[in-house]
C-alpha positions as CSV (number, residue, x, y, z in Angstrom):
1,X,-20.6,115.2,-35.3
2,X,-17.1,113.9,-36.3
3,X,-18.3,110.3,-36.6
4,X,-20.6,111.4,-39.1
5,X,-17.9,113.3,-41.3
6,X,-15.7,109.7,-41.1
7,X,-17.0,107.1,-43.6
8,X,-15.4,103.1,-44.3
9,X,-15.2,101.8,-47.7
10,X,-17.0,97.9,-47.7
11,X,-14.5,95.1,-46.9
12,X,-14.7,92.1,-49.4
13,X,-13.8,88.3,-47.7
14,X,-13.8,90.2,-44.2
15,X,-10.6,91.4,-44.6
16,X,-9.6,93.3,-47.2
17,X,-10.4,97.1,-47.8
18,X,-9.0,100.4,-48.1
19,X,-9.7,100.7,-44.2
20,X,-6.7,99.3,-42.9
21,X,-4.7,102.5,-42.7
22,X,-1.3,101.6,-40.5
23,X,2.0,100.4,-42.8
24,X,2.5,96.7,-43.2
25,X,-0.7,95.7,-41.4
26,X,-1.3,92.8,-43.9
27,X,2.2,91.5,-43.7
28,X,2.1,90.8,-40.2
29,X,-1.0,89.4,-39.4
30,X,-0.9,87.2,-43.0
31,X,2.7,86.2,-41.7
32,X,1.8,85.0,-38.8
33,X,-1.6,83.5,-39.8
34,X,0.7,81.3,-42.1
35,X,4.0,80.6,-40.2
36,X,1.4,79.6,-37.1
37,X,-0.6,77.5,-39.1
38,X,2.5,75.6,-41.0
39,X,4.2,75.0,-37.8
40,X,1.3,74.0,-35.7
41,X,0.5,71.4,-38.4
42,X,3.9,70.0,-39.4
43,X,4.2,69.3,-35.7
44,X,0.5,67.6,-35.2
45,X,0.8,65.7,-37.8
46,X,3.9,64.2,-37.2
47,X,2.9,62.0,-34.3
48,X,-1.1,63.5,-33.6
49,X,-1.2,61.4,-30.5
50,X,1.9,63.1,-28.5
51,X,0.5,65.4,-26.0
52,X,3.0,68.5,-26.9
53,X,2.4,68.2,-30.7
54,X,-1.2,68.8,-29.7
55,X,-1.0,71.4,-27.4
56,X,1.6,73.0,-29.8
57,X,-0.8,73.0,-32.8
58,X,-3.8,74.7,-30.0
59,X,-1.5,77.3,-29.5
60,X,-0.8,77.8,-33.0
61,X,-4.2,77.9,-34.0
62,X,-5.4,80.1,-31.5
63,X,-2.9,82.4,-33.1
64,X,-3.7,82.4,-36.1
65,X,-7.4,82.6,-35.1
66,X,-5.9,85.6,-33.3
67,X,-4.3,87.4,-36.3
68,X,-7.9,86.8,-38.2
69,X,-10.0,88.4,-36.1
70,X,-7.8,91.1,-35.3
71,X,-7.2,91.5,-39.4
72,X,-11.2,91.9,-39.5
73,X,-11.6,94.4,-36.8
74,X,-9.3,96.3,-38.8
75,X,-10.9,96.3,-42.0
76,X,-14.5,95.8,-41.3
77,X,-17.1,98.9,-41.8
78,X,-19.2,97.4,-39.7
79,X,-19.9,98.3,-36.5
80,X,-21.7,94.6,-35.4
81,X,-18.6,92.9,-36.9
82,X,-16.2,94.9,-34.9
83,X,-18.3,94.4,-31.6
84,X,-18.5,90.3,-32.2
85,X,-14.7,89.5,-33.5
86,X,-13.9,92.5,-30.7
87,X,-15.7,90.0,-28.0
88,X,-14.5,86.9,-29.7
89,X,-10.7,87.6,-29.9
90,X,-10.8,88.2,-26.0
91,X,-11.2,85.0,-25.0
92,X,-9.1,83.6,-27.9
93,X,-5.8,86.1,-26.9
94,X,-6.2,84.7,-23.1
95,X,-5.6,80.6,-24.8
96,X,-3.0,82.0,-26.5
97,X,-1.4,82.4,-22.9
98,X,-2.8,79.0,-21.6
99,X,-1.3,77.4,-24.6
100,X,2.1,78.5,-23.7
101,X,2.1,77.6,-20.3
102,X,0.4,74.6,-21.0
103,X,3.3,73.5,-23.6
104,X,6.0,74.5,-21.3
105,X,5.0,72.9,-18.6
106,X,4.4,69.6,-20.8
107,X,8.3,69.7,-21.2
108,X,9.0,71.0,-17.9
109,X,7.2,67.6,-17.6
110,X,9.3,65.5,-19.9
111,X,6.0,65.2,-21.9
112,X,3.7,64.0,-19.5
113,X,0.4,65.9,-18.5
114,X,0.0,68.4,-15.6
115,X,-2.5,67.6,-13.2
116,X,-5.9,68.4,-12.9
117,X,-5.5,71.2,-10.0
118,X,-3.4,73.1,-12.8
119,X,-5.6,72.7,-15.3
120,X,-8.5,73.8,-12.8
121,X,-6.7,76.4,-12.0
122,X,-5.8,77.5,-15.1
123,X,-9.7,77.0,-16.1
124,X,-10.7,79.2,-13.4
125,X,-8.8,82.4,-14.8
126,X,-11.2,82.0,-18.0
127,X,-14.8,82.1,-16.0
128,X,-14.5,86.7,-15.6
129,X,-13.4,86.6,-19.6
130,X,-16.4,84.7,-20.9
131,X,-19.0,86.2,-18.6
132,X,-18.3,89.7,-19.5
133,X,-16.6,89.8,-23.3
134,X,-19.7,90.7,-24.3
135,X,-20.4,93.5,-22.2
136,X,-19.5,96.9,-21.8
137,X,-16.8,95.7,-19.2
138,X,-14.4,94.7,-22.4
139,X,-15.0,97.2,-24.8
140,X,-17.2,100.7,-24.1
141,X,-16.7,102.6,-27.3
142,X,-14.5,104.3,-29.7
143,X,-12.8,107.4,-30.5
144,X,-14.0,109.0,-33.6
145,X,-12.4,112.0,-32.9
146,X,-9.5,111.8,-35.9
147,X,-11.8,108.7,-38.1
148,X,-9.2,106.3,-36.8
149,X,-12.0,104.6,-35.1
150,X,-9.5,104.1,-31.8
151,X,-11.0,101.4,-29.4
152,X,-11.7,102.5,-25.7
153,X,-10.8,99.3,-23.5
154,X,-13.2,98.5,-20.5
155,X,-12.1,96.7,-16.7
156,X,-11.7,93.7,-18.3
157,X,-9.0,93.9,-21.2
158,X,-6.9,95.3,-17.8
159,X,-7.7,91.9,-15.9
160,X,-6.5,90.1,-19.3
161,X,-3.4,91.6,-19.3
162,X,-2.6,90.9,-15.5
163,X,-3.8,87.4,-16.2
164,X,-1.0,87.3,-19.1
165,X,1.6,88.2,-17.4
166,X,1.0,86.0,-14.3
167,X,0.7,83.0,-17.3
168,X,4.5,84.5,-18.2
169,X,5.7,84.1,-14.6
170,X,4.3,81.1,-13.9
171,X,5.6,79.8,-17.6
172,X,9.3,81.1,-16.3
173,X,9.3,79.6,-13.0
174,X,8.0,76.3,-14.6
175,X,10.8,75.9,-17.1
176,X,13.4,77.6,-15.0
177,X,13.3,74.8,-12.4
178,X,12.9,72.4,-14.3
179,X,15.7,72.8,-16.1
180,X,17.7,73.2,-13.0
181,X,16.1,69.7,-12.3
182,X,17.1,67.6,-15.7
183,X,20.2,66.2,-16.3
184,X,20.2,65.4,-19.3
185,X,21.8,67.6,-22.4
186,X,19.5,67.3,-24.8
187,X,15.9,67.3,-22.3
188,X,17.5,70.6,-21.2
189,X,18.3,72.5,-24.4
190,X,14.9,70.9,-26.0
191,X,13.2,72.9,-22.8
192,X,15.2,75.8,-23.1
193,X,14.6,76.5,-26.9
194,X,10.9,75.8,-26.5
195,X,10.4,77.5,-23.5
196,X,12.7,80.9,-24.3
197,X,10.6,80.6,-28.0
198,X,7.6,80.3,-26.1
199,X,8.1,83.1,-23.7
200,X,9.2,85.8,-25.4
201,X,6.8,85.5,-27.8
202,X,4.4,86.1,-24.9
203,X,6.1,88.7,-23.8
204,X,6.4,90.6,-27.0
205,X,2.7,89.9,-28.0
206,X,1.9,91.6,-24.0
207,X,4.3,94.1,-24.3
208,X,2.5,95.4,-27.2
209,X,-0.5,95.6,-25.5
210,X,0.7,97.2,-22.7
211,X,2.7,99.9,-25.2
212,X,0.1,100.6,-27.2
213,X,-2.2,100.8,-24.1
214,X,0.3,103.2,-22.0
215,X,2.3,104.8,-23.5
216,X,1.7,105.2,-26.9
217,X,-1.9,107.0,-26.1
218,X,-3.6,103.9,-28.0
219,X,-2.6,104.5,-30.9
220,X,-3.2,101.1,-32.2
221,X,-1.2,101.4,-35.6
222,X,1.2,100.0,-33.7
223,X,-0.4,97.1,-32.3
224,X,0.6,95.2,-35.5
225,X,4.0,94.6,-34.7
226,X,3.5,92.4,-31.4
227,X,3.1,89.7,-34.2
228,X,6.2,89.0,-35.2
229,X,6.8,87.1,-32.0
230,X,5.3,84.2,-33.9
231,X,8.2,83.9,-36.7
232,X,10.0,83.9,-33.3
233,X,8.4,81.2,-31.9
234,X,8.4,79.5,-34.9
235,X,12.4,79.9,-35.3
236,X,13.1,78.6,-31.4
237,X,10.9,75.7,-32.7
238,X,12.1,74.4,-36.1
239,X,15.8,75.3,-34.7
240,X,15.0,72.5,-31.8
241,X,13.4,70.3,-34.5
242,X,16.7,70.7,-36.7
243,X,19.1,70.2,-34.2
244,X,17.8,68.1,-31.1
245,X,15.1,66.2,-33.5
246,X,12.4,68.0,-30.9
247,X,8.4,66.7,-32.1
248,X,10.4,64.0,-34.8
249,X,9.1,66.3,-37.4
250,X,12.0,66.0,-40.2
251,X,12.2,68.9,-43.7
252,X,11.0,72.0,-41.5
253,X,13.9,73.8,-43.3
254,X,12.9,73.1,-46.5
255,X,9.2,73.5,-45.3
256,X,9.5,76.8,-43.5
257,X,11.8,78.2,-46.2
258,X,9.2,77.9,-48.5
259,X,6.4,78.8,-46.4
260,X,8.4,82.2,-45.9
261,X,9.0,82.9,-49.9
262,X,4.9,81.9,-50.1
263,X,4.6,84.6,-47.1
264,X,5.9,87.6,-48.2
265,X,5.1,87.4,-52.3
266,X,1.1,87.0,-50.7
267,X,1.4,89.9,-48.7
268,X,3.0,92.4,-51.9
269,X,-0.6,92.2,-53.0
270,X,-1.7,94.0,-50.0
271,X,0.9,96.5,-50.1
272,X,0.6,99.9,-51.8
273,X,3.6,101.8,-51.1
274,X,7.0,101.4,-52.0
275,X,8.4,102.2,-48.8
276,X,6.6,99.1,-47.3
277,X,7.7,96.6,-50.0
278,X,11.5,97.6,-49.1
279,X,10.7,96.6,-46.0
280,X,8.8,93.6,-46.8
281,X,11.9,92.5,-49.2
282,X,14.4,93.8,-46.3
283,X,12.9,91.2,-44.5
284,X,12.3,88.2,-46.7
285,X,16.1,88.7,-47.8
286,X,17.3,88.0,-44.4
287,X,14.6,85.5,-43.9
288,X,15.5,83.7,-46.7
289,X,19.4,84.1,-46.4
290,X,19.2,82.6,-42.5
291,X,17.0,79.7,-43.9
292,X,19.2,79.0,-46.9
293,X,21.5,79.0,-45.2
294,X,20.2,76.5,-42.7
295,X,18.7,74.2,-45.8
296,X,22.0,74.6,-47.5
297,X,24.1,72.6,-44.6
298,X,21.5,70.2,-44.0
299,X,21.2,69.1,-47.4
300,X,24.9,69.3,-47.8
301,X,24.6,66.7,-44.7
302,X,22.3,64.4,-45.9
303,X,24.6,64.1,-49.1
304,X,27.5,63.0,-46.9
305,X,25.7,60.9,-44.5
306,X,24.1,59.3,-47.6
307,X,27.5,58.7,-49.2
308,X,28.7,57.5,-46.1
309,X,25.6,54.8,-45.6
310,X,26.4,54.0,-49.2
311,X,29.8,53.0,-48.7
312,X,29.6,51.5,-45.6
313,X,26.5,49.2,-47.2
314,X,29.1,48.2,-50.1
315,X,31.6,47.2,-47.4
316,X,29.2,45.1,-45.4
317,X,27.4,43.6,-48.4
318,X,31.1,42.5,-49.8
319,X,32.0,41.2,-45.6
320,X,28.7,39.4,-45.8
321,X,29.6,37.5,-48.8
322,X,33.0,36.8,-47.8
323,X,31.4,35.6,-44.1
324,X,28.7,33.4,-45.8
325,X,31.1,32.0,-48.3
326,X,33.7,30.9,-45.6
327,X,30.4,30.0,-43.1
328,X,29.3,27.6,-45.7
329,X,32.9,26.6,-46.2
330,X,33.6,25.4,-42.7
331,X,30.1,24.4,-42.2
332,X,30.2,21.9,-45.0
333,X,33.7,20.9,-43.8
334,X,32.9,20.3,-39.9
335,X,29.7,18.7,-41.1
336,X,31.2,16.2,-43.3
337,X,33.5,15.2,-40.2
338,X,30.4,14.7,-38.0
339,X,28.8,12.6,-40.3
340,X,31.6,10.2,-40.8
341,X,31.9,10.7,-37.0
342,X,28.3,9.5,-36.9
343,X,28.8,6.9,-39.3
344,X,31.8,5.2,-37.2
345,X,29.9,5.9,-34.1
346,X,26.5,3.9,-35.3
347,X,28.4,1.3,-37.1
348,X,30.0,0.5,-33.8
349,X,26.6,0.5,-31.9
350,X,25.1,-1.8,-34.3
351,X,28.3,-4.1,-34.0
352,X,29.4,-4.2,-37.5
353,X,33.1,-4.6,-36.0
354,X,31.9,-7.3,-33.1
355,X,30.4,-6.8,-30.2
356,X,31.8,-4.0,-27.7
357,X,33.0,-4.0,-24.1
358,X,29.9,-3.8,-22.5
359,X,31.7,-0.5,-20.3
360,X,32.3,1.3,-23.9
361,X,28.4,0.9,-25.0
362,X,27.1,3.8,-22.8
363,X,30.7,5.7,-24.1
364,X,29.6,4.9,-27.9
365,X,26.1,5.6,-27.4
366,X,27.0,9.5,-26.2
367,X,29.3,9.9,-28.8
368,X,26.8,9.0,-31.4
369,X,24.1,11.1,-30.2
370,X,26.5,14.3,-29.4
371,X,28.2,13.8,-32.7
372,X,24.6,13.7,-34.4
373,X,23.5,16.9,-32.6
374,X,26.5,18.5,-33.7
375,X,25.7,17.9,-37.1
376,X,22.6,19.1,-36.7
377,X,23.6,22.0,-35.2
378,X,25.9,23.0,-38.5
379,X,22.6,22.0,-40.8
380,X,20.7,24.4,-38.6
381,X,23.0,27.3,-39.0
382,X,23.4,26.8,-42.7
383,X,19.6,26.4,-43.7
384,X,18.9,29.3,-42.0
385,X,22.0,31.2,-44.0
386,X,19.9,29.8,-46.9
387,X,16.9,30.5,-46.3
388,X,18.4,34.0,-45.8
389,X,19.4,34.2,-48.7
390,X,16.5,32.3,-50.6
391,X,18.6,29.7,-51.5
392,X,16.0,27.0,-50.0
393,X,13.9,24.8,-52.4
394,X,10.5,23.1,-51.2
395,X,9.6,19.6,-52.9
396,X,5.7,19.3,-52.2
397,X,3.8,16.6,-52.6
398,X,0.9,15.0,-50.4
399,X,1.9,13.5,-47.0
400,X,-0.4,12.6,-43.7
401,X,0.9,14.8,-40.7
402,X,-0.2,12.4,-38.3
403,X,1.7,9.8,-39.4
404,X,4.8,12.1,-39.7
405,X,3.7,13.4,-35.9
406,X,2.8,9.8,-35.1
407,X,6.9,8.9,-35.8
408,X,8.3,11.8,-34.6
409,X,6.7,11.3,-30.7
410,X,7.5,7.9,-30.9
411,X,11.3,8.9,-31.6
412,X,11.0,11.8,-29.0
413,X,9.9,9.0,-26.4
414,X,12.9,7.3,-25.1
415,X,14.6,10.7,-24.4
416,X,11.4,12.2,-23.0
417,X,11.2,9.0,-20.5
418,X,15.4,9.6,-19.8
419,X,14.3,12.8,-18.1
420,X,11.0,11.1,-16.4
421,X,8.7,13.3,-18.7
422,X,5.3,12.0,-19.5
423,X,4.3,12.7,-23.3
424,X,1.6,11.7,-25.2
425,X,0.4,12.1,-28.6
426,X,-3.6,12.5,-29.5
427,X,-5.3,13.4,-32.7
428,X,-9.0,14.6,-33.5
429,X,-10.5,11.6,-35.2
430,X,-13.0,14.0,-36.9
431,X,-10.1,15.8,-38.9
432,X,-9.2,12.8,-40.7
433,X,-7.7,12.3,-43.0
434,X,-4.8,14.8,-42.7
435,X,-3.6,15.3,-46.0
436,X,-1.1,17.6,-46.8
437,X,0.4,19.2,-50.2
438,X,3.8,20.3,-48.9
439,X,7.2,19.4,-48.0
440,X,7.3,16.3,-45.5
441,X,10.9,16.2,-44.8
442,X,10.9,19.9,-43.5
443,X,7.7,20.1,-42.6
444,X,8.8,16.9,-40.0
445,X,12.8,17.4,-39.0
446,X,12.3,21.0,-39.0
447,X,9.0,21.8,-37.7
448,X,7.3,18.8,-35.7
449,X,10.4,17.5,-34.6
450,X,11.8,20.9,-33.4
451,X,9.4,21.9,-31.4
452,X,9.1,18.5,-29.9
453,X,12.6,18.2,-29.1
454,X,12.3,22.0,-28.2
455,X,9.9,20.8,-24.9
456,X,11.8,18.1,-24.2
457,X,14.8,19.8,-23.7
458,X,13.1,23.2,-21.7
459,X,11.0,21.2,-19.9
460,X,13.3,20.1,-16.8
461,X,9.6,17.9,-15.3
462,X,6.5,17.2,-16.7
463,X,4.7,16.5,-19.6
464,X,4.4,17.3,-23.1
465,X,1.2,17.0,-24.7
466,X,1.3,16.9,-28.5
467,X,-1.9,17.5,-30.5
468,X,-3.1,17.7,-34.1
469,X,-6.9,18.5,-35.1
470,X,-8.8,20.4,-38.1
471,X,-10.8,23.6,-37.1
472,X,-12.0,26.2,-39.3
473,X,-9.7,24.9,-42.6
474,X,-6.5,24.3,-40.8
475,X,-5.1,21.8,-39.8
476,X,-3.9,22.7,-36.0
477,X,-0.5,21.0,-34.4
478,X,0.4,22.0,-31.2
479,X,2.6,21.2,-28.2
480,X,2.0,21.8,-25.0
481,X,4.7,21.1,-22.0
482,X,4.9,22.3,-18.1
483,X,8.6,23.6,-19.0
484,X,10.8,27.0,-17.9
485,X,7.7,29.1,-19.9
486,X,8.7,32.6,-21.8
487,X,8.3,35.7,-20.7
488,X,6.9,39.1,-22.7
489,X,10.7,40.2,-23.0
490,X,11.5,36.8,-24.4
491,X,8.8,36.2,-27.0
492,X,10.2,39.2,-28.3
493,X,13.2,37.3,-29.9
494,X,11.8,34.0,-30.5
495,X,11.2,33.0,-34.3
496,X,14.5,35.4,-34.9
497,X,17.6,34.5,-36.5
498,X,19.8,32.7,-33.6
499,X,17.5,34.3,-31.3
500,X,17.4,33.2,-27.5
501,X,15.9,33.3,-24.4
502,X,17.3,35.4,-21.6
503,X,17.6,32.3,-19.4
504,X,17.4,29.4,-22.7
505,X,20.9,28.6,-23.0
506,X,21.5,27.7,-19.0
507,X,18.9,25.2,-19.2
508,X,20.0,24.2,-23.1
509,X,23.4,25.1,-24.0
510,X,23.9,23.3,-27.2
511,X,21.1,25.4,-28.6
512,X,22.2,27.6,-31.7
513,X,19.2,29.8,-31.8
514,X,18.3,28.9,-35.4
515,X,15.4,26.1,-34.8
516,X,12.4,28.2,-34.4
517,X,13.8,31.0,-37.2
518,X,13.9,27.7,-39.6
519,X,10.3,26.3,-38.5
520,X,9.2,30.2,-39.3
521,X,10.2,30.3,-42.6
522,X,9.5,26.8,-43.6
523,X,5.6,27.5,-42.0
524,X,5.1,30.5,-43.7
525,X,6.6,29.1,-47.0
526,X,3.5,26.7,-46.9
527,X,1.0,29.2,-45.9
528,X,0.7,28.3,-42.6
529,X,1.2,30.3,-39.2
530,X,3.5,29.5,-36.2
531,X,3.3,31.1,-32.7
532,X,4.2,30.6,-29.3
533,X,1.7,31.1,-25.9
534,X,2.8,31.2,-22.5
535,X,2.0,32.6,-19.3
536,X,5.0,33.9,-17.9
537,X,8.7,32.2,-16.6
538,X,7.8,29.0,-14.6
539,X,4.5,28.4,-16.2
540,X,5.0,26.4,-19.2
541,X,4.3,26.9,-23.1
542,X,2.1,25.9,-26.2
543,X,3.9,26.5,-29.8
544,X,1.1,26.2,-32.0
545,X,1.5,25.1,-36.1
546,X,-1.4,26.0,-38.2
547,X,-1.7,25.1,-42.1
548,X,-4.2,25.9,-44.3
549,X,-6.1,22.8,-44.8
């Protein structure tokens, strides 16, 4: 007889209507649909494929999802709406719970996944909810007795609740020993923060329930205020993110700050009394004050650390200059010496003073080829400092590379047969002929010959196979030795200015680590592509040249 005296005005967009009778109803669950939603996806899409981000943006959605359904079953008239988002929410409260543990237990973890008993476990605590949520066991009426329209909870909305708070335990124990387990400073307070967030937003979401269930004679007027364990989470979370870079999502400040202004001038327009918007602005001024307060140091740290970077880039550009100038200085001066070294050195070889002692000849011979890789050394480090600095000039013009690869073996020969290496040059008659627009000094000292001398050098027995052919427009030069081979760690720093191997310099000490960085640049200033194959230490190498033919 009652039910018939209590009518419901029609809700427009689900949601809204004169229905919704308890204070600040809209503030709450709009608060918390937002600040879920903004978190959840700040976090997700900063890095979508880490496991936490993921699980963190579940939870958050299942929140907000949450703080929907629950806003419809408030203002709804109708009694099938209430029934289905009544059935639906069930479920979707109960992954709210799995989502927590889930994310704790991730960092209890140290981001790895649980294993698949857990998550069977977990699983198996689901099966009662979504058999009966649509029976009588979850909800069996309401009480129209005072038009409140007071929901009377079945069996299972008491099995929910148990199942919560065993997901709480279970969450605590996780990140309790865990954290008694790590070591490290910042794993632990990352797992604190995100854990305590986590929890006691749990707990105060259950302990709402159980309130409003208990004690407060279901009155359910009160059931709103479980919520605001979300902006709780939310500031355990972007605290962590602020100060221990937790999820690597940078601004959440700035982002959350305005997401709280956006937050509570949305929900004024659901508010009709002017005790709640006190409230509301009680709130939002604190909100706001904590966050701009927050935004206000970061930015004011960012400032400094810019300034800071600023100056300190000033200071090294002005060291740089004063390192190249005084690089090019003494490189220019100890070259010049080497040269005339050289000079003497060949002019005494070729007996332009007489012949020599035949026990000085091997003495000579040394000191001309030691003085000539020292000189080459110095020309190394400075064309890479120019290249560096695009200071390098190509003259192109048409050249044959085999006849430049031609010379160069032949010159790599004697020094190759010292060692008792086999090498051998072949080229793919079909290619021919192997013209070339480019730069046929570099292109041969600092490409062909570099590599070539690179094998014969790293490869302690053997042979070295040097190859040219044309395939698919390019022209291909490679070469191939049975030498000390590269591993992953070392391929790494290859091609990288003065860049070695972990092992190069035993077997090669007069190496600068500027050869391959030069035959780089000088490739890719003609189009072409340069790389280096190998199977692993021990195993030998292929560099491989290719230029656009």
């Amino acid at each position: 007889m009652m039910s018939a005296l209590c009518t419901w005005d029609p809700a427009y967009l689900l949601f809204v209507s004169d229905n919704v009778y308890a204070p600040l109803v809209y503030y709450s669950h709009i608060s918390a649909f937002i600040v879920s939603l903004l978190i959840g996806l700040l976090v997700f899409l900063s890095n979508p494929r880490a496991l936490a981000n993921r699980v963190l943006f579940a939870l958050a959605t299942f929140f907000a999802m949450w703080a929907f359904f629950d806003l419809v079953i408030w203002a709804t008239e109708k009694p099938s709406y209430v029934m289905f988002f009544w059935a639906s929410i069930v479920p979707i409260e109960l992954s709210i719970y799995a989502s927590g543990l889930y994310l704790v237990s991730i960092f209890a973890n140290r981001g790895k996944d649980i294993s698949l008993a857990q998550k069977l476990i977990i699983a198996a605590f689901f099966v009662p909810i979504f058999l009966l949520a649509h029976t009588s066991y979850n909800l069996l009426g309401f009480d129209y007795s005072n038009c409140d329209r007071n929901a009377i909870e079945g069996p299972l909305i008491q099995y929910m609740y148990i199942v919560e708070l065993l997901f709480i335990g279970w969450a605590a124990i996780i990140a309790s020993r865990a954290y008694h387990r790590f070591t490290d400073r910042i794993e632990r307070r990352q797992l604190l923060l995100v854990s305590l967030g986590t929890i006691l937003m749990l707990l105060l979401f259950t302990s709402g329930n159980l309130i409003v269930t208990y004690f407060l004679d279901v009155d359910w007027s009160y059931d709103q205020y479980k919520l605001f364990g979300m902006p709780l989470f939310v500031a355990f979370v972007a605290y962590s993110i602020v100060k221990l870079k937790t999820f690597n999502v940078k601004l959440i400040a700035a982002q959350a700050l305005v997401a709280a202004l956006a937050t509570s001038v949305l929900s004024l327009l659901f508010v009709r009394k002017i005790e709640d918007i006190r409230i509301i602005a009680g709130i939002t001024f604190v909100f706001v004050c904590i966050l701009g307060f927050i935004l206000a140091r970061s930015v004011k740290r960012e400032i400094e650390q810019r300034e800071r970077i600023e100056a300190l880039a000033l200071e090294l550009r002005e060291t740089n200059e004063r390192q190249e100038g005084l690089l090019h200085f003494i490189g220019h001066e100890v070259k010049g010496y080497l040269t005339k070294a050289s000079g003497a050195f060949s002019s005494l070889v070729e007996g332009d003073f007489g012949k020599l002692p035949e026990e000085l000849v091997p003495f000579v011979e040394r000191s001309l080829a030691q003085s000539r890789d020292g000189a080459l050394s110095v020309e190394n480090i400075l064309t890479a400092s120019n290249q560096k600095n695009g200071r390098v000039s190509y003259t192109k013009a048409a050249f044959n590379l085999k006849e430049v690869a031609e010379a160069i073996v032949s010159k790599a020969g004697s020094t190759a047969r010292e060692k008792g290496l086999a090498i051998s040059f072949s080229a793919d008659e079909a290619g021919a002929p192997y013209t070339f627009n480019g730069d046929k000094g570099k292109i041969g000292d600092n490409v062909f010959r570099n590599l070539i001398d690179n094998s014969v050098n790293y490869t302690p027995s053997g042979s070295i196979d040097v190859s040219l052919k044309k395939e698919n427009n390019k022209f291909i030069f490679a070469v191939k030795d049975t030498g000390i081979g590269i591993n992953d760690e070392d391929k790494k720093r290859l091609f990288t200015e003065g860049g070695h191997g972990k092992d190069s310099q035993k077997v090669n000490v007069h190496s600068t680590g500027y050869g391959l960085y030069i035959a780089k640049n000088i490739v890719e200033a003609h189009g072409g592509t340069i790389r280096a194959e190998s199977d692993g230490a021990s195993k030998g190498s292929t560099f491989i040249v290719e230029f656009p033919a």
